[in-house]
N, C-alpha and C positions, 0 to 999 in steps of 0.2 A: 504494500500500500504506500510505503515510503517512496517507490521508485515514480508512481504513476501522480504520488503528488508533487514531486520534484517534477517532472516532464511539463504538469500544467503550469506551476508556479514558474519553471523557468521561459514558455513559452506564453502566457499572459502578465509577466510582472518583473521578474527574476531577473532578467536580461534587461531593462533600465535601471530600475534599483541600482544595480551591478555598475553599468557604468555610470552614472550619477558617483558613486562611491569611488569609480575608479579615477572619474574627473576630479573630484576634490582631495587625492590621495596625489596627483599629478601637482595640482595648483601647489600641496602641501609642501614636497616633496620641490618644486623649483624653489621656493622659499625658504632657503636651506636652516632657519633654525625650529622650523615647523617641521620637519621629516622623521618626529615620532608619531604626527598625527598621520602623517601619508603613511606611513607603516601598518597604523591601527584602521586606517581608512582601506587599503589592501586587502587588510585578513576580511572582514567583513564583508568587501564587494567579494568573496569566497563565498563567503555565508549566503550573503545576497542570490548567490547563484542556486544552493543546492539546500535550503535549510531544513526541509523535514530529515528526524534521523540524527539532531547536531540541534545540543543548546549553551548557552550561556552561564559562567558561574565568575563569581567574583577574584579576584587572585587575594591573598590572603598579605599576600608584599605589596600591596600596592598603597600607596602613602600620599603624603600630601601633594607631592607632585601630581599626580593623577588626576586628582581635585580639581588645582588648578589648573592642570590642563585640558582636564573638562571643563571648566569654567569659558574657557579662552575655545574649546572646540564648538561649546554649546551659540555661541557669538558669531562665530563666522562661518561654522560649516553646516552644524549640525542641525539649527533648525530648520533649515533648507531640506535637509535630510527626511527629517521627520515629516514636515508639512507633505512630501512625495509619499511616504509612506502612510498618513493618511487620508489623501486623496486617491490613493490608489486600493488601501483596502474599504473605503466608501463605495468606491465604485465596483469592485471586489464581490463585496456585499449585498449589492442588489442581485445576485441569482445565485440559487440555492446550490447551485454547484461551485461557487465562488466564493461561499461563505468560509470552508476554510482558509481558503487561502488570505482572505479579506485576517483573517481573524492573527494570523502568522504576520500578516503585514502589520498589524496594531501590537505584536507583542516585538516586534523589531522596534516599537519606537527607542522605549529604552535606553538598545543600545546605538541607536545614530545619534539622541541627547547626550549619552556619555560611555563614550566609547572605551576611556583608557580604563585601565584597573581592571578589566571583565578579559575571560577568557571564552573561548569556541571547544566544546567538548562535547563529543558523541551522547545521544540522548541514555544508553545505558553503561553511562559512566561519569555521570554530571558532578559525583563526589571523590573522584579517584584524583583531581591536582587538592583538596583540601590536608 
């Protein structure tokens, strides 16, 4: 079931997400003291692509830096991020076949408001970096 929701998500959704994340990982990344946001902007247009199967857990090192650099990600990249992610699971949403995915889209907000500090871990192993 993971595969056939991965194929829809990546063929209605998954593949702009994606590069929307890959575009702000690029802009990060020429701005050479932003290129731990392009790194964290990377992994996620990953995510972006394939997410059923694969969630989200906090890292347990991550510290104030993170914060702030959530702070400073949430400012220029990320709400941009988010507003796609919920106009897209809005629209998602109106058909009943779309509702899951609509639903994966609203739980990504999260992490395009705050990316650093959280890690990408297969869904039956969500407690194995704690």
């Amino acid at each position: 079931m993971k595969f056939i929701l991965n194929i829809l998500w990546l063929v209605l959704s998954g593949f702009w997400m994606a590069v929307g994340y890959t575009i702000a990982g690029i802009i990060c990344c020429v701005l050479i003291i932003t290129i731990p946001f392009g790194v964290a902007s990377f992994r996620i247009a990953g995510y972006a692509l394939w997410p059923f199967g694969r969630t989200t857990v906090e890292r347990r090192d991550a510290g104030a830096g993170s914060a702030i650099g959530n702070l400073i990600w949430i400012v220029f990249a990320g709400w941009w991020l988010a507003l796609g992610h919920i106009v897209t699971g809005v629209a998602q949403c109106v058909t009943i076949i779309g509702i899951p995915l609509g639903i994966a889209n609203f739980k990504m907000i999260p992490l395009s408001l705050l990316p650093l500090g959280r890690e990408i871990v297969p869904t039956d192993q969500p407690f194995a970096t704690r």
